[in-house]
C-alpha positions in Angstrom: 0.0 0.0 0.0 1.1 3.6 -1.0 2.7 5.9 2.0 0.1 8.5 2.5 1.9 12.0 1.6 1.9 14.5 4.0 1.7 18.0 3.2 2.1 21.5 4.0 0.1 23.4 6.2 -0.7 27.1 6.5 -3.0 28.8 9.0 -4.7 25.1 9.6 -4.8 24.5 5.7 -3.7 22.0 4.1 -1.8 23.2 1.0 -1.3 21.2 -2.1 2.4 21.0 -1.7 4.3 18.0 -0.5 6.0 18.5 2.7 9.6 18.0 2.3 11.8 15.7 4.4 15.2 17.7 4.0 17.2 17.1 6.9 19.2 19.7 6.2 20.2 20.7 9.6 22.7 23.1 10.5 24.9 22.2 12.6 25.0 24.9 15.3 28.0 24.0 17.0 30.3 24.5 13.8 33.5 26.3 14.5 32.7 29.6 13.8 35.6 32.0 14.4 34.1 34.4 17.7 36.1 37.1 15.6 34.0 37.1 12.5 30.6 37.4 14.2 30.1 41.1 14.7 26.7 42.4 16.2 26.5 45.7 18.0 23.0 46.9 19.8 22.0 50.4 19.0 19.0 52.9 19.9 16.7 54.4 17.0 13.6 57.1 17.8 10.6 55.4 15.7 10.7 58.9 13.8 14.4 57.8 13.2 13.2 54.6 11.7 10.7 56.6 9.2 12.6 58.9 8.0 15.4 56.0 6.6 12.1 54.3 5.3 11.8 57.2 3.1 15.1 57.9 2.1 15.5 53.9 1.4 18.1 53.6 4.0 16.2 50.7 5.9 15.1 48.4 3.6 11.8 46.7 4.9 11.9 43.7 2.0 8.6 44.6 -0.1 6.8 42.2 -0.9 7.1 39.9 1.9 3.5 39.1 1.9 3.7 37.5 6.0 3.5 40.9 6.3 -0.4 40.7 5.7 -1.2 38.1 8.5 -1.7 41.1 11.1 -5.2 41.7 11.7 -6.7 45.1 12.3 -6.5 44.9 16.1 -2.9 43.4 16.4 -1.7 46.6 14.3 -4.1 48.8 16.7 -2.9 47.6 20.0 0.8 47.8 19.2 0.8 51.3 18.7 -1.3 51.1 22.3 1.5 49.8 23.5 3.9 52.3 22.1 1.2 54.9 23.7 1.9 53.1 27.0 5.5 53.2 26.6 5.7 49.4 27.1 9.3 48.3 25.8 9.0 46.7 22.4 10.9 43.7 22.2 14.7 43.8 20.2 14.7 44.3 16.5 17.3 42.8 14.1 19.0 44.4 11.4 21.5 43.7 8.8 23.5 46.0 7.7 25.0 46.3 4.2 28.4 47.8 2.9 26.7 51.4 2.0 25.0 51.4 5.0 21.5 50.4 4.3 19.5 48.5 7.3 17.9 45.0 6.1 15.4 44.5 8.9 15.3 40.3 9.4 12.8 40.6 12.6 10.5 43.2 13.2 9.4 43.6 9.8 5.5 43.7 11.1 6.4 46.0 14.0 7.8 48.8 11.4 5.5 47.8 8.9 2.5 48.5 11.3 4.1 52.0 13.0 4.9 53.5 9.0 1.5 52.4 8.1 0.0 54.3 11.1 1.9 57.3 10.5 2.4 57.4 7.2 0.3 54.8 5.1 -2.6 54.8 3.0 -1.7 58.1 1.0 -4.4 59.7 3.3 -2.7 62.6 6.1 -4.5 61.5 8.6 -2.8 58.0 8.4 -3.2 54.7 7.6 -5.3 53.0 10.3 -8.0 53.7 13.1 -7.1 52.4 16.9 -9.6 50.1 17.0 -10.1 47.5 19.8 -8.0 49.3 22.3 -8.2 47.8 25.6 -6.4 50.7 27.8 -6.4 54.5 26.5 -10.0 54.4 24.9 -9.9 57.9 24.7 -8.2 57.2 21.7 -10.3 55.0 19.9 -11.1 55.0 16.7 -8.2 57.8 16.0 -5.9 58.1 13.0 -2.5 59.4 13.8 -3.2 63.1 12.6 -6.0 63.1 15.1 -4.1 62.2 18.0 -2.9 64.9 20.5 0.1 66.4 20.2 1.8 64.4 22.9 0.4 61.4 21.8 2.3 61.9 18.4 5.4 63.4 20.2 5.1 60.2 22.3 5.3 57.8 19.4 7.8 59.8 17.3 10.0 59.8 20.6 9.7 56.0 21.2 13.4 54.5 21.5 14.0 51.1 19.9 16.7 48.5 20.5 18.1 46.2 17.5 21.0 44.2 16.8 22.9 45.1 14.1 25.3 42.8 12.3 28.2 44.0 10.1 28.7 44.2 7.1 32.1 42.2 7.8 30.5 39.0 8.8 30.0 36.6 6.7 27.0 35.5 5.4 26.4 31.9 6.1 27.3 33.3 9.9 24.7 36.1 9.7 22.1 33.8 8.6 22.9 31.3 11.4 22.4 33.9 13.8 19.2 35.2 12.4 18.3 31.4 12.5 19.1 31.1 16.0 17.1 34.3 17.2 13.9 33.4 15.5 11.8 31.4 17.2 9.0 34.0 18.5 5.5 34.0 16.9 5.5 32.3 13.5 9.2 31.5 12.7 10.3 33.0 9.6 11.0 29.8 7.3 15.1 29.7 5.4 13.5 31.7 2.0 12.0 34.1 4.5 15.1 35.0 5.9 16.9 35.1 2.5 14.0 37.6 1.3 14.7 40.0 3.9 18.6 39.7 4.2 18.9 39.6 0.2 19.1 42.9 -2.3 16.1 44.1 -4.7 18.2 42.5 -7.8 17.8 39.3 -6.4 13.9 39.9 -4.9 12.7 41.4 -8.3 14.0 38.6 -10.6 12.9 36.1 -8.2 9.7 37.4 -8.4 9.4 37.9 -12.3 10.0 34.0 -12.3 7.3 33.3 -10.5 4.9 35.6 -12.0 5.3 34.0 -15.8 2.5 32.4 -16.7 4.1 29.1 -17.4 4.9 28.9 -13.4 1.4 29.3 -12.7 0.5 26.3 -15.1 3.2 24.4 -14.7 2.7 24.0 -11.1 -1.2 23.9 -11.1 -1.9 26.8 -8.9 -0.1 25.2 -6.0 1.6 27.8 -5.2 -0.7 30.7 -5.8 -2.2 31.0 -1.9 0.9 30.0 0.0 2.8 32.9 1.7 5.6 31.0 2.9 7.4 31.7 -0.1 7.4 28.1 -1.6 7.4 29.7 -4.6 10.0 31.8 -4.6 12.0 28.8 -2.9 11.7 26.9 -6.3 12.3 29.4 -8.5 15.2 30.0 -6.7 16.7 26.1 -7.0 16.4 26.0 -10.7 18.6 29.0 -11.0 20.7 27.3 -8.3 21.5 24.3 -10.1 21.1 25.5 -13.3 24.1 28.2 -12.7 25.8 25.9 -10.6 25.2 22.1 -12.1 23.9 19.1 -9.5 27.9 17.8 -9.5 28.9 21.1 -7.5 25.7 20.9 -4.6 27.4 20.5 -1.4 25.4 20.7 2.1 23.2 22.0 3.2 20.6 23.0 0.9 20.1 26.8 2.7 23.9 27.9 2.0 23.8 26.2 -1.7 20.9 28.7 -2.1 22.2 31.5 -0.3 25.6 31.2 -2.8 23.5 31.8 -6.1 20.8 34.4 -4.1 24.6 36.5 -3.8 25.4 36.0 -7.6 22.3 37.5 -9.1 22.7 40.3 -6.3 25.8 41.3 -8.1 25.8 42.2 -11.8 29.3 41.6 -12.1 28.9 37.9 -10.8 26.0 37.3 -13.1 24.8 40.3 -15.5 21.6 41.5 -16.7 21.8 39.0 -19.5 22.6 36.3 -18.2 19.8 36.7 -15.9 17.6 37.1 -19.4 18.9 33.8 -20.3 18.4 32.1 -17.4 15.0 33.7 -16.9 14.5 32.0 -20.8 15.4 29.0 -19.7 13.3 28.4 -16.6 10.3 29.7 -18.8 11.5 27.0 -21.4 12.1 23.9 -18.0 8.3 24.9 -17.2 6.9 24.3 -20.6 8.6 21.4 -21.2 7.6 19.8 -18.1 4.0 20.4 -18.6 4.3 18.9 -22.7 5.7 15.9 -20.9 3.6 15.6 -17.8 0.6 17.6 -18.1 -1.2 18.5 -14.8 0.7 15.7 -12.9 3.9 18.4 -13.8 6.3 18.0 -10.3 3.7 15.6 -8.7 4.5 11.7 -8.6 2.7 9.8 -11.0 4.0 6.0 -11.1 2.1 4.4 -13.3 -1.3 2.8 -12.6 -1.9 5.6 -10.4 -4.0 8.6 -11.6 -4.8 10.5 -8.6 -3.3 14.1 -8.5 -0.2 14.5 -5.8 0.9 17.4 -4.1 3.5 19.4 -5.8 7.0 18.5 -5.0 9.7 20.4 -4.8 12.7 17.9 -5.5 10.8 17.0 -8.7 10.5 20.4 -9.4 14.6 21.0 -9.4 15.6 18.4 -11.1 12.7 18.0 -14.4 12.8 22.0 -14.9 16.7 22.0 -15.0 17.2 19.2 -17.2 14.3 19.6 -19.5 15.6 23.5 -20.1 17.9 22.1 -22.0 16.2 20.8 -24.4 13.8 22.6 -27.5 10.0 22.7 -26.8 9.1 21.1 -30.5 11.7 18.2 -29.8 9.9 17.8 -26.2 6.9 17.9 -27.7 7.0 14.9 -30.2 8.6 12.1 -27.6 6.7 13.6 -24.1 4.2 10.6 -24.2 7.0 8.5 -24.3 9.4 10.5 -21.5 6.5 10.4 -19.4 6.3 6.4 -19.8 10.0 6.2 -18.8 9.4 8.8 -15.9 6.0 6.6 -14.9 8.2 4.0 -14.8 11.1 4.7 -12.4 8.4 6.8 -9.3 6.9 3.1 -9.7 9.5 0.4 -9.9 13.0 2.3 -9.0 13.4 2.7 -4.9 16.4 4.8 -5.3 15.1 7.2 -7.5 11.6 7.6 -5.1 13.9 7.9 -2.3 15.4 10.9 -3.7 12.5 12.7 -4.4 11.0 11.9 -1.1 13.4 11.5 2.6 16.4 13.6 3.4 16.5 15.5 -0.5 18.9 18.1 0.5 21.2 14.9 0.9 24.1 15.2 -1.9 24.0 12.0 -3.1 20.2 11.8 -3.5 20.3 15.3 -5.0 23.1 14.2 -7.8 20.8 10.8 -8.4 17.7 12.6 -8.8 19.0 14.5 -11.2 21.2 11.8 -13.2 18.6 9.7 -13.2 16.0 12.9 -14.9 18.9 13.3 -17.3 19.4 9.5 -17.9 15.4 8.6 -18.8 15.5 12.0 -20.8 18.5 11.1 -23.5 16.8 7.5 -23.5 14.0 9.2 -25.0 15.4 12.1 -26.4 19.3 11.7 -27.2 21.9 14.3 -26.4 20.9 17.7 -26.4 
């Protein structure tokens, strides 16, 4: 009998995206150098904090769409606090080579005070205090309508973050971010690239995943998770496709972080290049859905017709290798292809183990991929 496939979750729902088995662990006693980690604490005024929101000197990651999970009230009773001059907890930054802030955690914190100050393109603010449970003489207020002190109150506010240097190295300054978050809803390893990445890297990403052949290709999986996922994948094609499956070493998050530095350079990998490789993930996804229709990165031995979740180790491997290849030359032998593919998620243990348990594993990740490149020059020679 079949293994049932568990799946992702989000906000109790059950998402239509295999849940991954990585074991990719860090391992958090690894001999960092105490020299190379280099965090100082410093004290910001909240009107400190907007004005390098305007002038772009803080860098809130647009686009990170946990933002949205805040309700009404959560946003309305943190300014309360702020009014009550309860201590808000430590903030994280990281800071780049010109100077600019990346905030890593309290992104809904500074998101919420610039919203209520400034947001909505309306003077008055963003938001009314509603569901206030201490100063309801305040309810139902916008910013411009609180008193004077009120405003001088939350301009004044002093804030505490961490800042790490520019200096230290990246696979260090994620492990720290790693270690520090674990309040609320832990920010998942593509969450923490998002916000600790550059815009070059957070725009392409994003252009990926709003093609058109994504969005087929993957059968709306991906379309009401905001975890990321999608940006997660997107990001392992260009990973493996700049880099090759023969030079993946472990783990999985520092592969990813190498290539999420390349495109954030245009003199590591220019703006053609990234037109190319943008071509080329469009071209993965189309081929992938000639071959295997709505059962595209879902496992489909044969005899079995019901729809899978989406995986993301097929995903890697079938968009990489099948970017190499013309659509019209796909097209003709996909029946066949998706025979041979059928084939091995039925009969070959190795190759289901690779696409199932412990896929950030190196050898796994090489076989998945050999064997994808194997059943594909069967069918359709060399490239």
């Amino acid at each position: 009998m079949a293994t049932e496939i568990k799946r992702e979750t989000q906000d109790d729902e059950t998402l239509d995206v295999e849940l991954e088995q990585l074991d990719d662990f860090h391992d958090i006693d690894r001999p960092w150098k105490p020299e190379s980690i280099r965090v100082t604490t410093k004290a910001f005024s909240i009107r400190n904090m907007l004005d390098a929101m305007e002038e772009d000197s803080l860098d809130l990651a647009p686009d990170f769409q946990r933002l949205q999970v805040w309700k009404p009230v959560q946003k309305a009773q943190l300014i309360e606090s702020i009014l009550l001059q309860i201590p808000l907890p430590a903030f994280y930054f990281a800071e780049d080579t010109d100077g600019t802030l990346r905030v890593v955690d309290g992104l809904q914190r500074l998101s919420t005070v610039r919203d209520f100050v400034k947001g909505g393109g309306d003077q008055r603010g963003g938001f009314e205090l509603n569901g206030l449970e201490y100063i309801q003489d305040v309810a139902g207020l916008r910013f411009a309508d609180l008193p004077p002190l009120w405003q001088r109150r939350i301009y004044n506010t002093q804030i505490v973050a961490n800042v790490i240097d520019p200096s230290t190295p990246t696979p260090v300054m994620y492990d720290i971010f790693r270690r520090i978050n674990t309040g609320g809803t832990p920010l998942n390893a593509q969450e923490i690239r998002h916000c600790m990445s550059k815009p070059r890297s957070r725009t392409f990403l994003k252009e990926l995943t709003n093609l058109n052949e994504f969005d087929e290709a993957t059968g709306g999986a991906l379309r009401r998770q905001r975890r990321m996922i999608d940006r997660e994948v997107a990001l392992r094609f260009c990973a493996f496709a700049v880099f090759g499956p023969d030079e993946y070493i472990e783990p999985m998050d520092e592969f990813l972080w190498s290539v999420t530095e390349r495109i954030d350079r245009p003199e590591s990998i220019g703006d053609r290049e990234l037109d190319e490789l943008k071509a080329r993930f469009r071209r993965g996804l189309t081929n992938s859905y000639l071959v295997f229709g709505d059962h595209a990165f879902r496992k489909w031995p044969l005899g079995a017709q019901r729809k899978q979740p989406f995986n993301r180790a097929l995903f890697e491997s079938w968009t990489v290798v099948l970017s190499e290849y013309s659509s019209p030359a796909v097209k003709k032998a996909a029946s066949r292809l998706a025979k041979t593919a059928r084939s091995a998620m039925r009969d070959d243990s190795d190759y289901i183990s690779a696409v199932t348990a412990s896929t950030g594993d190196r050898r796994r990740v090489r076989l998945r991929f050999e064997q994808a490149q194997v059943m594909t020059r069967s069918v359709l020679g060399d490239k």
